[in-house]
C-alpha positions as a Markdown table, in Angstrom:
| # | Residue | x | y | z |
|---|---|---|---|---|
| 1 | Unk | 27.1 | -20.6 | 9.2 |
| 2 | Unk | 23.5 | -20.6 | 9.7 |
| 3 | Unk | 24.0 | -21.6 | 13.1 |
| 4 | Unk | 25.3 | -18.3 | 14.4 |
| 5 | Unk | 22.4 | -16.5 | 13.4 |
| 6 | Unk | 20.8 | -18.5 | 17.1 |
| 7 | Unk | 18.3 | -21.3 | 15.4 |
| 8 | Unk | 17.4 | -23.7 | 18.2 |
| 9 | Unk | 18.8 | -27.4 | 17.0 |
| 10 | Unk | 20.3 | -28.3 | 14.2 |
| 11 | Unk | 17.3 | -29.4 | 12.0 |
| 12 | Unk | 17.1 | -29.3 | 8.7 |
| 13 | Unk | 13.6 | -26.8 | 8.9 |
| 14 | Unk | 15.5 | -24.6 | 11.0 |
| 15 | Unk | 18.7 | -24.0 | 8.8 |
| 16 | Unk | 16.0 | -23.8 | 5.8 |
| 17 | Unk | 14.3 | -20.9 | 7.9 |
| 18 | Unk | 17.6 | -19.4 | 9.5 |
| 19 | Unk | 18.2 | -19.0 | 4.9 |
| 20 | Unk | 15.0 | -17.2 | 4.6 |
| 21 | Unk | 15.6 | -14.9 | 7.4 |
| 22 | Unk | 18.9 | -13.9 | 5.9 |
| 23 | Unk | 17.4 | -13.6 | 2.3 |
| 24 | Unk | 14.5 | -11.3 | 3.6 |
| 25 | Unk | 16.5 | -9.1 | 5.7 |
| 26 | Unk | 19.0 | -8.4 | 2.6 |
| 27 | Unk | 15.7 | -7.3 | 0.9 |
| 28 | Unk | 14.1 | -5.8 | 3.1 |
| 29 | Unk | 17.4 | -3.8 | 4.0 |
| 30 | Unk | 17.9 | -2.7 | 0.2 |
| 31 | Unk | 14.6 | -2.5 | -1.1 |
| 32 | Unk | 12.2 | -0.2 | 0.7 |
| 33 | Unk | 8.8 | -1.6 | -0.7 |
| 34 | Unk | 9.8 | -5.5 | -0.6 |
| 35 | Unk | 8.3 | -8.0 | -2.6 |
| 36 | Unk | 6.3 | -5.1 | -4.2 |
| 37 | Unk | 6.1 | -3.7 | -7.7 |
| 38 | Unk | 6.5 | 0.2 | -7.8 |
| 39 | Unk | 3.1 | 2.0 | -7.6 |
| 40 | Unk | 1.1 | -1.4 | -7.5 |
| 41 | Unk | -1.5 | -0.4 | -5.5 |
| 42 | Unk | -3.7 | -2.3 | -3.3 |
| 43 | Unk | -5.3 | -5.0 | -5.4 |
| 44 | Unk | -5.2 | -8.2 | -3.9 |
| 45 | Unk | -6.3 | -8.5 | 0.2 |
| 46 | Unk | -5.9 | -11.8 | 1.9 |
| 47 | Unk | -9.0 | -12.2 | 4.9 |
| 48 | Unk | -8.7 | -14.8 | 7.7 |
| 49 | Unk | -11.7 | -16.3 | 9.8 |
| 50 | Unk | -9.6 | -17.1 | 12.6 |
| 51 | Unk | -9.5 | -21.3 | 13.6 |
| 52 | Unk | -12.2 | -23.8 | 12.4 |
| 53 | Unk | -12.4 | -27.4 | 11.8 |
| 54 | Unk | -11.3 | -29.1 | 14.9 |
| 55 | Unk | -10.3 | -25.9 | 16.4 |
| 56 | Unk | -13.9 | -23.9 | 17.8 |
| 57 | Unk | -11.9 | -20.7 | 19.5 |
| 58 | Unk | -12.9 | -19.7 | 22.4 |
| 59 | Unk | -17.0 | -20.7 | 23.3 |
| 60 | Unk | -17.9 | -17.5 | 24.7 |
| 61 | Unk | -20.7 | -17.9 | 27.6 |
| 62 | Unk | -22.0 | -21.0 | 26.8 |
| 63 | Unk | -25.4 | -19.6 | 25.8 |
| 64 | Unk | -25.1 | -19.9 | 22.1 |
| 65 | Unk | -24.6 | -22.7 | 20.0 |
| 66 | Unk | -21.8 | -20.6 | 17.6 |
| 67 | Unk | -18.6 | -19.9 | 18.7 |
| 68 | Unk | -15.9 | -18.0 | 17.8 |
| 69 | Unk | -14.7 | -19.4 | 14.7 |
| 70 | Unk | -18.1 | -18.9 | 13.4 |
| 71 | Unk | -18.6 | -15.5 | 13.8 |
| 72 | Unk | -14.9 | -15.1 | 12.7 |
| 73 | Unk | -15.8 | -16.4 | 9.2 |
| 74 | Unk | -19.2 | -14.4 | 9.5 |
| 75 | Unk | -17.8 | -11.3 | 9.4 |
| 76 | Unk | -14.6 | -12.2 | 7.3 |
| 77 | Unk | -17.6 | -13.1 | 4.3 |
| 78 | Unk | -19.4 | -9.6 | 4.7 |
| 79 | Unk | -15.8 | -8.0 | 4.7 |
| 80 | Unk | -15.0 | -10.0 | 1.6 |
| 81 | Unk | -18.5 | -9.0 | 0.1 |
| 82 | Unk | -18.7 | -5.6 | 1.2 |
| 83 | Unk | -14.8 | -5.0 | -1.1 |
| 84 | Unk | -15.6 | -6.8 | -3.8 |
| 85 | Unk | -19.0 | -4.6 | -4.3 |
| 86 | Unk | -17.6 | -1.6 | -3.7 |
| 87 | Unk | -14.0 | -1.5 | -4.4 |
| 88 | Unk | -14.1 | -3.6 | -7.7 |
| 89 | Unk | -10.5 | -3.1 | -8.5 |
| 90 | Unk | -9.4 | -5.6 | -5.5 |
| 91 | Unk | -9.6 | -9.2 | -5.4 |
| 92 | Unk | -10.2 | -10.5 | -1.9 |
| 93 | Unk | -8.7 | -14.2 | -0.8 |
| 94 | Unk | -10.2 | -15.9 | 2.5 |
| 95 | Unk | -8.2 | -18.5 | 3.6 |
| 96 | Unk | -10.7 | -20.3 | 4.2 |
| 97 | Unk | -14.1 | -20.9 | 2.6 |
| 98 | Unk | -15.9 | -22.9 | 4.9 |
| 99 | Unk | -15.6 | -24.9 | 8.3 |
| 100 | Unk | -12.5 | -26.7 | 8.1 |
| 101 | Unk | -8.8 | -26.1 | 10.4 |
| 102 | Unk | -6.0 | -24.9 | 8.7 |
| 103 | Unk | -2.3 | -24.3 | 10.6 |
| 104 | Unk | -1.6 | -21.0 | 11.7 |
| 105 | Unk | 1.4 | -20.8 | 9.6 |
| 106 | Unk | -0.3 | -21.4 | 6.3 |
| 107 | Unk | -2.7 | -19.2 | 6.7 |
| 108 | Unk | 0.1 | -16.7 | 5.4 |
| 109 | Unk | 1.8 | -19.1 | 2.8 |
| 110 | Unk | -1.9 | -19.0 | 1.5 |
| 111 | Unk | -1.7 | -14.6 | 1.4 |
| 112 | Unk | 2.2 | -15.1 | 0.3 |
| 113 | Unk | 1.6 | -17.5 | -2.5 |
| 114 | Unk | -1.1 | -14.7 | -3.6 |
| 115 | Unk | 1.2 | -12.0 | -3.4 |
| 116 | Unk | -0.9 | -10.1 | -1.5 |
| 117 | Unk | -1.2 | -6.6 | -0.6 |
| 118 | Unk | -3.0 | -7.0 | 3.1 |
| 119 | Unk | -3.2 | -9.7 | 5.4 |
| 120 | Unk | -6.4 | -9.7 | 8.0 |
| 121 | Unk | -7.3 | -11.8 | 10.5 |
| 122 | Unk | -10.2 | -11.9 | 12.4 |
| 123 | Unk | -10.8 | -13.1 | 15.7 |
| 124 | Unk | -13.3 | -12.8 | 19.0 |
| 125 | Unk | -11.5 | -11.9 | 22.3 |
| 126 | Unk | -11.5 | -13.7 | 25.4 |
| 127 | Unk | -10.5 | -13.4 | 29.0 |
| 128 | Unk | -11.6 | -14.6 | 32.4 |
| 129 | Unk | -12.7 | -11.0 | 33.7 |
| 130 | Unk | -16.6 | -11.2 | 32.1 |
| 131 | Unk | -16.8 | -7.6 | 31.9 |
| 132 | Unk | -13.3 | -7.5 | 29.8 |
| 133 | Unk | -14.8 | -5.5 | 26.4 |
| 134 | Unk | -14.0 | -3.7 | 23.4 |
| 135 | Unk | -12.2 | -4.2 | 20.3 |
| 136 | Unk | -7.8 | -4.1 | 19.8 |
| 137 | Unk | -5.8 | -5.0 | 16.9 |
| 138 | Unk | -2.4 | -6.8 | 17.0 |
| 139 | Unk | 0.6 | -6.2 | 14.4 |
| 140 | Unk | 3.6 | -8.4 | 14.6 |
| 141 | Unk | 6.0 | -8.1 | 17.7 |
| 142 | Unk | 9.5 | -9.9 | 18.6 |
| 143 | Unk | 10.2 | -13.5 | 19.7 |
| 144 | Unk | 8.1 | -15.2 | 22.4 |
| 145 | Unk | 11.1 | -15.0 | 24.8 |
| 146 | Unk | 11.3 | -11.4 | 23.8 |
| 147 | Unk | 8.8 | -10.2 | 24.5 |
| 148 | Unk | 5.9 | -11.4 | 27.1 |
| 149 | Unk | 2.7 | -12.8 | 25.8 |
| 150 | Unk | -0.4 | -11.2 | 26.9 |
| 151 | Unk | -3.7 | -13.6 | 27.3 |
| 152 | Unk | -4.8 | -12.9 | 23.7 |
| 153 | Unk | -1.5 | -13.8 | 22.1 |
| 154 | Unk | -1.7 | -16.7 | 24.6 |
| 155 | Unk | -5.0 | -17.8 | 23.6 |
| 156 | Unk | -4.4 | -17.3 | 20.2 |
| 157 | Unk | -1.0 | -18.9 | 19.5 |
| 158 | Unk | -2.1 | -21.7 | 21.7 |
| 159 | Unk | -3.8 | -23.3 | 18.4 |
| 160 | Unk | -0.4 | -24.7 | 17.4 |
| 161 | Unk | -0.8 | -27.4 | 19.5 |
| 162 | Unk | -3.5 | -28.9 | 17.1 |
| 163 | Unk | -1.4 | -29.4 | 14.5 |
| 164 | Unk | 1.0 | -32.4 | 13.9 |
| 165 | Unk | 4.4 | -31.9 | 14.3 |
| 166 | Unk | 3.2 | -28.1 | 15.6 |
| 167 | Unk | 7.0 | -28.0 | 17.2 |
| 168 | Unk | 8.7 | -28.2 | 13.9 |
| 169 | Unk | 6.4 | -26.1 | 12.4 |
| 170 | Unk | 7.1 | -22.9 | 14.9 |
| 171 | Unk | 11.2 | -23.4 | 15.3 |
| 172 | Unk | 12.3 | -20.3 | 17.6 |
| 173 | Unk | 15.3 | -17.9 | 17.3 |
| 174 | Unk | 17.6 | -17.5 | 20.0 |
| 175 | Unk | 17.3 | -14.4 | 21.5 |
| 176 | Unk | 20.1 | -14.4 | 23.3 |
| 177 | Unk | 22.4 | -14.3 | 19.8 |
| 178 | Unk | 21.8 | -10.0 | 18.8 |
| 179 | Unk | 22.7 | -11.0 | 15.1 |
| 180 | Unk | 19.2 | -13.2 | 15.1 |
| 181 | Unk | 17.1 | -10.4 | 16.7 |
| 182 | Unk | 18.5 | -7.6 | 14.5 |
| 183 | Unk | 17.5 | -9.3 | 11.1 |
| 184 | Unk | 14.1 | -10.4 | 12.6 |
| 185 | Unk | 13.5 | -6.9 | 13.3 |
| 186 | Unk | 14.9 | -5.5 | 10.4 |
| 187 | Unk | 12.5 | -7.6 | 7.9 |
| 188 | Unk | 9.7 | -6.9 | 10.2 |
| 189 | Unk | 10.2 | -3.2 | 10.1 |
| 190 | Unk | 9.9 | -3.3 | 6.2 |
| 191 | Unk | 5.9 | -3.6 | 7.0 |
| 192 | Unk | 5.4 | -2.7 | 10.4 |
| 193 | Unk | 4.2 | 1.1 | 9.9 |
| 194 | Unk | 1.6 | 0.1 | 7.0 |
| 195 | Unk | 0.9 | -2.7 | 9.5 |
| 196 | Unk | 0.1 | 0.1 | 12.6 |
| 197 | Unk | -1.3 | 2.6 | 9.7 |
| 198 | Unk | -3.9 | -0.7 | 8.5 |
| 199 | Unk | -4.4 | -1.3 | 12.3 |
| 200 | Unk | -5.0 | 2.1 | 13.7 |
| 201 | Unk | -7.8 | 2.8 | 10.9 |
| 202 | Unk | -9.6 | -0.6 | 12.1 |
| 203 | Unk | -9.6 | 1.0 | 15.6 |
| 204 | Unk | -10.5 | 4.4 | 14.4 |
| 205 | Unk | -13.4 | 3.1 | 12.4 |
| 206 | Unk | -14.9 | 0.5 | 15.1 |
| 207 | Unk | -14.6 | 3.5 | 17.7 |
| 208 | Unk | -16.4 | 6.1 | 15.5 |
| 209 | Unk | -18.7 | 4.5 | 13.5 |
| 210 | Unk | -19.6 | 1.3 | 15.8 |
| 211 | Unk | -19.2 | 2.9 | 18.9 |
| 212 | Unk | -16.8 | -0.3 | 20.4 |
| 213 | Unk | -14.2 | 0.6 | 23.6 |
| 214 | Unk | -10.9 | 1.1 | 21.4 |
| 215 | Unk | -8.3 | -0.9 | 23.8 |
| 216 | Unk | -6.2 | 0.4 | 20.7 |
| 217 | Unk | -2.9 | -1.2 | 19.0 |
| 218 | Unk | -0.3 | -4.0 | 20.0 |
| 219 | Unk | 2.3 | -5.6 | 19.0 |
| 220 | Unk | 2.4 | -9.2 | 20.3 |
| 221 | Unk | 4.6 | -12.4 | 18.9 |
| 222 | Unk | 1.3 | -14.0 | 16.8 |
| 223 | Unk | 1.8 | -17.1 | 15.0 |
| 224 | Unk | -0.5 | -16.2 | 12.3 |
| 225 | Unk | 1.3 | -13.0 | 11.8 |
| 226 | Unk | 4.8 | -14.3 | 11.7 |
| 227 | Unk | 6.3 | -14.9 | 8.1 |
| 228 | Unk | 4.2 | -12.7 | 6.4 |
| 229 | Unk | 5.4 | -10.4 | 3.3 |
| 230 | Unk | 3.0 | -8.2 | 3.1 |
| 231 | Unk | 1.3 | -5.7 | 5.7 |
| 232 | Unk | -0.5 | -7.9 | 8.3 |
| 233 | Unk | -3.4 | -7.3 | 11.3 |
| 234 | Unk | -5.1 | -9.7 | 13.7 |
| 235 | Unk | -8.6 | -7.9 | 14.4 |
| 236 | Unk | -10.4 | -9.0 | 18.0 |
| 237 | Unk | -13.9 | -8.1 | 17.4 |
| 238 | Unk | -14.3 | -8.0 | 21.0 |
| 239 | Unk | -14.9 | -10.3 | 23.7 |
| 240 | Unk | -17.4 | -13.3 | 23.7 |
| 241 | Unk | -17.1 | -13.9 | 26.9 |
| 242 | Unk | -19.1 | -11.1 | 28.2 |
| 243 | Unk | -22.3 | -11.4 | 27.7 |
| 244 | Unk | -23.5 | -8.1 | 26.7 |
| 245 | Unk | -20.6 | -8.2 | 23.8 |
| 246 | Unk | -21.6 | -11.8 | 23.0 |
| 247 | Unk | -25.2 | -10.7 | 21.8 |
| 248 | Unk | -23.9 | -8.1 | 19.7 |
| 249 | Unk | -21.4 | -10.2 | 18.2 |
| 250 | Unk | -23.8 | -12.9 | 17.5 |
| 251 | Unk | -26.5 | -10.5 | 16.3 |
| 252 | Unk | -26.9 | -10.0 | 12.3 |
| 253 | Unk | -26.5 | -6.4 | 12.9 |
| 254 | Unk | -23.2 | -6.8 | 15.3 |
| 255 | Unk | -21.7 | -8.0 | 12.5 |
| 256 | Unk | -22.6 | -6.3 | 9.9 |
| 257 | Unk | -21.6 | -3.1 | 11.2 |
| 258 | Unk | -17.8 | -4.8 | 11.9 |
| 259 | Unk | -17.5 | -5.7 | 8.7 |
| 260 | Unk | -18.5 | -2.4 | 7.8 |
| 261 | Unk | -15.8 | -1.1 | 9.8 |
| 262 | Unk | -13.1 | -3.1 | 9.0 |
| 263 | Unk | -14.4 | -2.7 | 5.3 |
| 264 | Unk | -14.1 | 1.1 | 5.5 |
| 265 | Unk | -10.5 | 0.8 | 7.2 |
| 266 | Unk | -9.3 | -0.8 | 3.9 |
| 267 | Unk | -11.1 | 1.8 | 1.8 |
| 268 | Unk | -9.0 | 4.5 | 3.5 |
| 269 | Unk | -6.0 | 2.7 | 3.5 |
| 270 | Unk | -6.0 | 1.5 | 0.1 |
| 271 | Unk | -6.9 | 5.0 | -1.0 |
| 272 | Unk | -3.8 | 6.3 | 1.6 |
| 273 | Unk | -1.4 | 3.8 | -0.1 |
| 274 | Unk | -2.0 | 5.0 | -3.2 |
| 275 | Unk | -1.8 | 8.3 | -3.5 |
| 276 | Unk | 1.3 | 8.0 | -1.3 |
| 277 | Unk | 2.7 | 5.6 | -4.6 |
| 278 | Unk | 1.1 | 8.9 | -7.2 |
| 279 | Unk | 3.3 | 10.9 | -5.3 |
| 280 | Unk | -0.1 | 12.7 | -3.9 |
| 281 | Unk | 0.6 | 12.7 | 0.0 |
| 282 | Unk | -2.4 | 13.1 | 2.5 |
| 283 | Unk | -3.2 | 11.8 | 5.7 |
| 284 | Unk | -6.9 | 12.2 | 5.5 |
| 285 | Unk | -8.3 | 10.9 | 1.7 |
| 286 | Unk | -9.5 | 13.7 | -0.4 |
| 287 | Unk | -10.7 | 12.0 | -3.6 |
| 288 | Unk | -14.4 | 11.2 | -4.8 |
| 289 | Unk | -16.2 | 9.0 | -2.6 |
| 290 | Unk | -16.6 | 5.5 | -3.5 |
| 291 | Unk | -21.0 | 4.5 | -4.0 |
| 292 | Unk | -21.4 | 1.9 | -1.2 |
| 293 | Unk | -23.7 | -0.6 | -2.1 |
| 294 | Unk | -25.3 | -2.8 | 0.2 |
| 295 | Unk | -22.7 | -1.5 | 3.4 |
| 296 | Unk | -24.3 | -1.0 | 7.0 |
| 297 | Unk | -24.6 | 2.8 | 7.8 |
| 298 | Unk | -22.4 | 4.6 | 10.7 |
| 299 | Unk | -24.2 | 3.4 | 14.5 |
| 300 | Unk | -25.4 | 6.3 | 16.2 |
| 301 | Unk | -25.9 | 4.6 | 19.5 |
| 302 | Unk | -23.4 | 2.6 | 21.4 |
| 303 | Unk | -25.0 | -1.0 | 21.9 |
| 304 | Unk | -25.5 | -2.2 | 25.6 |
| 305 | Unk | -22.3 | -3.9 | 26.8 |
| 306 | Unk | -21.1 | -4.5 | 30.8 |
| 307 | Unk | -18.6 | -1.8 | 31.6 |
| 308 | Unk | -15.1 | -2.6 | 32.4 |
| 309 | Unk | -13.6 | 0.6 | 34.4 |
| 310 | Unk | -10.6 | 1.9 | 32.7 |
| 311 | Unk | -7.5 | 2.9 | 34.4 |
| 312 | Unk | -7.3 | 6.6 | 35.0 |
| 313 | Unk | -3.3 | 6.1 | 34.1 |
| 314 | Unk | -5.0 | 4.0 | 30.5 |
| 315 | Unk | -7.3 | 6.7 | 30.2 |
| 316 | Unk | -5.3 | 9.8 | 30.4 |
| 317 | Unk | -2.5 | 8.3 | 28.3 |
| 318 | Unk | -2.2 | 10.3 | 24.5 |
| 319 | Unk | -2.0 | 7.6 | 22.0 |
| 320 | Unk | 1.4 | 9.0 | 20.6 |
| 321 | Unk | 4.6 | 10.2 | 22.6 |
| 322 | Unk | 6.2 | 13.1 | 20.9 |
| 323 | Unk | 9.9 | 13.0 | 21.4 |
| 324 | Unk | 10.3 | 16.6 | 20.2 |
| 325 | Unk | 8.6 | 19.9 | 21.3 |
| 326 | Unk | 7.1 | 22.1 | 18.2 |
| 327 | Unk | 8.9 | 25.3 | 18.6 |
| 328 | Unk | 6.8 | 28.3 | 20.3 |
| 329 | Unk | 4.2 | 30.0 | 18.1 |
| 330 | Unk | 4.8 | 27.1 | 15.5 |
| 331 | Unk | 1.3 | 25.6 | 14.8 |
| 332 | Unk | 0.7 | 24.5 | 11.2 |
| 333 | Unk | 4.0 | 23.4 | 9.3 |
| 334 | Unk | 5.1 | 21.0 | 6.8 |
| 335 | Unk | 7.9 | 18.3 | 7.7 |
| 336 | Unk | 9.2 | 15.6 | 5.6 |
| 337 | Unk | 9.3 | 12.3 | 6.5 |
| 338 | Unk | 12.5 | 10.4 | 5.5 |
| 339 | Unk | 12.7 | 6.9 | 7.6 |
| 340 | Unk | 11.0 | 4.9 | 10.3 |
| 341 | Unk | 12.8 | 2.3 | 12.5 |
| 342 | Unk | 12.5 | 0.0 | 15.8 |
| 343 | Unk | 16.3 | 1.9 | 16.7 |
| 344 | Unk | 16.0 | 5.6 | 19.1 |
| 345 | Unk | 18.6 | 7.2 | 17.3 |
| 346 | Unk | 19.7 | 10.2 | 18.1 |
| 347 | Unk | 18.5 | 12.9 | 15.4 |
| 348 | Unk | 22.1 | 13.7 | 14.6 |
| 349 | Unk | 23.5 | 14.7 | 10.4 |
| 350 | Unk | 25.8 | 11.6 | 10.7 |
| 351 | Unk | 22.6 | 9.2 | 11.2 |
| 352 | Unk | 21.0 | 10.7 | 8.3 |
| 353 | Unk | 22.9 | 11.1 | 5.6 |
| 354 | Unk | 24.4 | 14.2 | 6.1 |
| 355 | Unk | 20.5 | 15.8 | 6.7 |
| 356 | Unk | 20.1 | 18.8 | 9.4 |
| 357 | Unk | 17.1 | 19.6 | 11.1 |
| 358 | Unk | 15.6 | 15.9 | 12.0 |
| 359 | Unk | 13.6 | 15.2 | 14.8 |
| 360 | Unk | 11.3 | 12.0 | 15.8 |
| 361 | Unk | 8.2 | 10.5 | 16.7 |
| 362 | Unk | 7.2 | 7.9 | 19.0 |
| 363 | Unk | 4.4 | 5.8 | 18.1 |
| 364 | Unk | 3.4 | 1.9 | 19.7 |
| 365 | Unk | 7.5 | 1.1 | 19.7 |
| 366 | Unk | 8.0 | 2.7 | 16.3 |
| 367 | Unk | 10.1 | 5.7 | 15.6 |
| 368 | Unk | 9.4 | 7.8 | 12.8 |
| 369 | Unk | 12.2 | 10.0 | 11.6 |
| 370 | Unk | 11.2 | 13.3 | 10.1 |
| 371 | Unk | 13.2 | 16.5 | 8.3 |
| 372 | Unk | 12.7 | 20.0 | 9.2 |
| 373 | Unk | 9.0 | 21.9 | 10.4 |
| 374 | Unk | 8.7 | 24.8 | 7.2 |
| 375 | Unk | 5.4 | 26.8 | 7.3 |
| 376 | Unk | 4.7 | 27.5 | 3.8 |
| 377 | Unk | 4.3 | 24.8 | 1.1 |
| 378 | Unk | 6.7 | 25.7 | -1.5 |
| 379 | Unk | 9.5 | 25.7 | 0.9 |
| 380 | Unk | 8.6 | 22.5 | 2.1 |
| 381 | Unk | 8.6 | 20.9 | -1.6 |
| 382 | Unk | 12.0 | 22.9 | -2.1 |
| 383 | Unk | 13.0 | 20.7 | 1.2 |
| 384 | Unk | 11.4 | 17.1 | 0.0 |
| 385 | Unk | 13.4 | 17.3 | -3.5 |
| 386 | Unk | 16.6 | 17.7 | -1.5 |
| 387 | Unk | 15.8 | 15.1 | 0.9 |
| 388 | Unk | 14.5 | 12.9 | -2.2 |
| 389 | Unk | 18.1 | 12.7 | -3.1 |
| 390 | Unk | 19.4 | 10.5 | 0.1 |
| 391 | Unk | 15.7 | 9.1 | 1.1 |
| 392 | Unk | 13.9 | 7.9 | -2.1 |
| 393 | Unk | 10.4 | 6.7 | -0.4 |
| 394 | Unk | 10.4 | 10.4 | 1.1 |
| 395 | Unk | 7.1 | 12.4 | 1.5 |
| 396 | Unk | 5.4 | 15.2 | 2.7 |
| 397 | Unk | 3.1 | 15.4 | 5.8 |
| 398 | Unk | 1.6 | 18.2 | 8.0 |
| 399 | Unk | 1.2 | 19.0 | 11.4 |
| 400 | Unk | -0.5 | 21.1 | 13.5 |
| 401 | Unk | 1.2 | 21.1 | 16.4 |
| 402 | Unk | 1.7 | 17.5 | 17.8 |
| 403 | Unk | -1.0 | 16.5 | 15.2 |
| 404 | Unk | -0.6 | 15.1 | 11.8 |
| 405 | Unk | -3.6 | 16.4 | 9.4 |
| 406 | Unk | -4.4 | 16.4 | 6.2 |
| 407 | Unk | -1.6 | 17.9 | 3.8 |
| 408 | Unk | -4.2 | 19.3 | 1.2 |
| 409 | Unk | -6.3 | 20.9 | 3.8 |
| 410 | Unk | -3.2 | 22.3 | 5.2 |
| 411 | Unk | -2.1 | 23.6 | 2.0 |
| 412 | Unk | -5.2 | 25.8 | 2.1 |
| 413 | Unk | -4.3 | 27.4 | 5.0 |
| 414 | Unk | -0.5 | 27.7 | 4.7 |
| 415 | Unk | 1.1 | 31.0 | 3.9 |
């Protein structure tokens, strides 16, 4: 039986994974927070230095005596520091606590067997251009064979081969069987937006308050990500191997402020999450302002780094695709969102439960299914508590135009 769902030889490891991938799909289909207790919050957060031990990372220029795994665990400690003194309601897990190699693939058992709530790792970038910089954040994509590798994910997976037995330890699905791909995808899509929403903040806050390139969010086939239960990014910091990105990463500062950022990202997610389980909906946090102690203030000054000239196709390019026009003279309105999936469906009643009026969103792969575009609050509530009865996780959100804002703020200035 287990052999139809396309594991690669008929090991003993791979039937025992082919199981798992059956169990989690049957959860992930019928429960839509899986592996998560209603309204528990973000309490426990899983950080991991990328390699160590035997396994340096990549060495950057050669002028400093640290490499990557070193300033990896440098800034995973500040992170870890930086929650625990201000958010002292989370508990913060690194996977590991000082220089030694652990496999890629336990670095999640470790955030599993925590049942944690966020999984981080953090990494320097590489790449044979020297003037290659800026920061980008990965979130779980499909099957090596799948889906093509870029050089991080190359760079990064490629610490498999230190471990014994590394083969055994990474057994592939057959993408060639549809059965295989569709269960992968639908236990990956179970986490994939908080993944994107965790990801995109990281990017938001290392372009606004550290002044870094954002190269923005990807989804790649990581081995550190893979056969994780809980929302999980890999962070590049940027990229050693240019030198003016080097110093900054090496410098106290450089990473202080990273942490800082990443730090903040967590904040605003956590604080998202939450209201979102209170049944308080915003895309923007409106509640009191945690008292930072002892975190690096926003940069005001972009630090020196070479510049890498951006494609004028990269540049121009809007961060999301809207698959639906906002009707003429339509600016602020209230929608509700009722799924989000890896499947284009087409926004018809019979896809949705019967539900008129739906129309999409296009976001790094990820469509986001949405019902109606009301203009005034109350009707949109009226709208929710239907939809609440076919879509239990729904929730309001706003727009202006092909914008999401803030709900409260909205509600101020909604008819």
């Amino acid at each position: 039986m287990f052999m139809c769902l396309g594991m690669v030889g008929p090991s003993f490891k791979g039937i025992k994974i082919a199981g798992l991938a059956v169990l989690f799909t049957v959860l992930a289909a019928f429960n839509p927070r899986p592996f998560r207790a209603a309204n528990a919050g973000v309490n426990i957060i899983v950080i991991d230095p990328g390699h160590g031990g035997k396994d340096p990372g990549n060495l950057g220029t050669g002028r400093y005596r640290t490499r990557e795994k070193d300033v990896s665990f440098d800034v995973s400690a500040l992170v870890k520091k930086y929650i625990e003194e201000n958010l002292p309601d989370t508990k913060v897990i690194l996977t590991r606590d000082d220089d030694r190699f652990i496999e890629l693939y336990q670095r999640t058992v470790i955030a599993n067997r925590a049942n944690a709530d966020v999984f981080i790792s953090i990494h320097c970038n590489a790449n044979d251009n020297k003037t290659a910089y800026g920061t980008e954040s990965f979130v779980l994509g499909m099957g090596e064979k799948d889906q093509r590798l870029n050089k991080t994910a190359q760079l990064e997976n490629a610490a498999r081969l230190l471990e014994e037995n590394w083969e055994s330890n990474y057994e592939e699905l057959n993408t060639n069987n549809p059965a295989a791909i569709i269960a992968l995808r639908a236990y990956q899509d179970a986490f994939l937006e908080q993944s994107i929403s965790i990801a995109d903040e990281i990017q938001r806050q290392f372009e606004g308050r550290v002044k870094r390139r954002n190269r923005g969010v990807k989804q790649q086939p990581l081995a550190v990500l893979r056969g994780s239960t809980m929302p999980a990014v890999l962070v590049e910091l940027g990229f050693l191997t240019n030198p003016g990105e080097e110093d900054f990463l090496q410098s106290t500062q450089g990473k202080e402020l990273l942490a800082s950022a990443i730090y903040r990202a967590v904040k605003e997610y956590k604080f998202k999450r939450e209201q979102r389980d209170a049944g308080i909906q915003t895309e923007g946090s409106s509640l009191t302002p945690v008292v930072e102690n002892s975190v690096p203030p926003v940069s005001d000054k972009p630090t020196e780094t070479s510049v890498e000239p951006i494609p004028e196709s990269i540049a121009a390019a809007p961060s999301t695709v809207i698959n639906v026009a906002i009707e003429d003279g339509l600016t602020l309105h209230f929608s509700v969102q009722i799924a989000v999936s890896r499947n284009d469906l087409p926004c018809l009643p019979e896809n949705f439960k019967g539900l008129e009026s739906v129309w999409k969103q296009e976001q790094y792969g990820l469509y986001k299914y949405f019902c109606g575009r009301l203009t005034t609050f109350t009707e949109a509530e009226a709208l929710k508590e239907e939809v609440l009865e076919h879509y239990p996780d729904a929730y309001l959100v706003a727009f202006e135009k092909d914008k999401k804002i803030d709900l409260n703020e909205a509600k101020k200035r909604a008819p």
